[in-house]
C-alpha positions as CSV (number, residue, x, y, z in Angstrom):
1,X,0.0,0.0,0.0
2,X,2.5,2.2,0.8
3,X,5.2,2.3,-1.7
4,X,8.9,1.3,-1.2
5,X,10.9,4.5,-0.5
6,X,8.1,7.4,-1.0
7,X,4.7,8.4,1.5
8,X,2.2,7.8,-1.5
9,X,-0.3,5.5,-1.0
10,X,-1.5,2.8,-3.7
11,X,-5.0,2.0,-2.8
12,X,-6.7,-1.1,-4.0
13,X,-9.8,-0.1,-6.3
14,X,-12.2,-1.5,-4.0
15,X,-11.2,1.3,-1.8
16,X,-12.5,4.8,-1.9
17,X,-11.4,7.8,0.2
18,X,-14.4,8.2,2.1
19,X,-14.3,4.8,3.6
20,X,-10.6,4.1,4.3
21,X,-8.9,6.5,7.0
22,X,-5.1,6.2,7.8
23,X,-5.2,8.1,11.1
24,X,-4.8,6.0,14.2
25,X,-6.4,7.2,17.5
26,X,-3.8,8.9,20.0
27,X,-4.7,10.9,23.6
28,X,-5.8,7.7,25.2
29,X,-4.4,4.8,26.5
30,X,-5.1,1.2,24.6
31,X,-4.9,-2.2,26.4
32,X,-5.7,-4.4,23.0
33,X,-5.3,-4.0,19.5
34,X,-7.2,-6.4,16.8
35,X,-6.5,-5.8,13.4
36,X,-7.9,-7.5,10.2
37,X,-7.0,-7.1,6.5
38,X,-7.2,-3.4,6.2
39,X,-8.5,-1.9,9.5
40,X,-7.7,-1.7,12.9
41,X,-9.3,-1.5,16.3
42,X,-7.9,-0.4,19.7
43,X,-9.6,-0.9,23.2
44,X,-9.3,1.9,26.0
45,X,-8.1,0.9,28.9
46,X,-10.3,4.1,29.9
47,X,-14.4,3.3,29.9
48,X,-13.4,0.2,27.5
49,X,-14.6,2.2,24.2
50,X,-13.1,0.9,20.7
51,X,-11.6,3.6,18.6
52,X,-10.9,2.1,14.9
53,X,-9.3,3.2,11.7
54,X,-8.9,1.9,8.0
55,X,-11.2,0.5,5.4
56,X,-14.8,0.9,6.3
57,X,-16.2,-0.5,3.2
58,X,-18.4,-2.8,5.1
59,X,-18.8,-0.7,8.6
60,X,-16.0,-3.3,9.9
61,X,-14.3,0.3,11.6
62,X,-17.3,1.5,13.2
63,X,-18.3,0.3,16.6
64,X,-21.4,0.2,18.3
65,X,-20.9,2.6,21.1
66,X,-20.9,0.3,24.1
67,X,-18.1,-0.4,26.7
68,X,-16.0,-3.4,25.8
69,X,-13.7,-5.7,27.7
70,X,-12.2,-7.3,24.8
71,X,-11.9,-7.2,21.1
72,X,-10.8,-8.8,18.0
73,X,-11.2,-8.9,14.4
74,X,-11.6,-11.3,10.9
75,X,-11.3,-9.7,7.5
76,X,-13.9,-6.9,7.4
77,X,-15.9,-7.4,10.6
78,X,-15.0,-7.1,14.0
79,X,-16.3,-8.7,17.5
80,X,-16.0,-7.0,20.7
81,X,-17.3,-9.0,24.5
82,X,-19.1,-6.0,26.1
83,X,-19.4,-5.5,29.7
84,X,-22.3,-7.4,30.5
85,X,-20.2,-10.0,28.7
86,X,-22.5,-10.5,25.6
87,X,-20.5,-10.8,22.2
88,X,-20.7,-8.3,19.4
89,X,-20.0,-7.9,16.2
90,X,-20.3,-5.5,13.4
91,X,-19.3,-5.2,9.8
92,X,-19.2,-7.8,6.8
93,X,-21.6,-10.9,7.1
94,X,-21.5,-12.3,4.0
95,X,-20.5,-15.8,5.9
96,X,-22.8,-15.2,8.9
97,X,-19.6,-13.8,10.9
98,X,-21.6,-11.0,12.7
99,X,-25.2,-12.9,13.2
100,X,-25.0,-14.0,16.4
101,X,-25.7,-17.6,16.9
């Protein structure tokens, strides 16, 4: 993605601006990191919110707003146990990854 010796980015042509952000969260403090094939997602170890970044195409970086005790993530969806400890997950479900059993 990023090419050898420069800061331009190649992008894939499945991926469009408005879905793919290269900013990581800072000003917090992260106690797990889950990352799947182009997006990432980091748990605060302040009120347990997930803060996530990269390709959206499938709302795989967007997180319910819930507090969460632990995350992780598959290709374009992510799961997160939430305090009550009920699983949740959010993005792609072409394979039944997100419907909960």
């Amino acid at each position: 993605w990023l090419s050898a010796g420069s800061s331009t980015w190649v992008m894939p042509a499945r991926l469009h601006a408005s879905t793919f952000s290269r900013t990581p969260p800072t000003g917090s403090t992260y106690t797990d990191l889950a990352c799947g094939y182009a997006h990432c997602c980091a748990l605060s170890g302040t009120g347990g919110s997930i803060s996530c970044w990269g390709l959206d195409t499938d709302g795989q970086a967007s997180p319910p707003s819930s507090s969460y005790a632990s995350i992780s993530a598959g290709r374009y969806h992510t799961c997160g146990v939430n305090a009550d400890g009920e699983g949740e997950c959010w993005g792609s479900d072409k394979y039944g990854q997100v419907t909960q059993p």
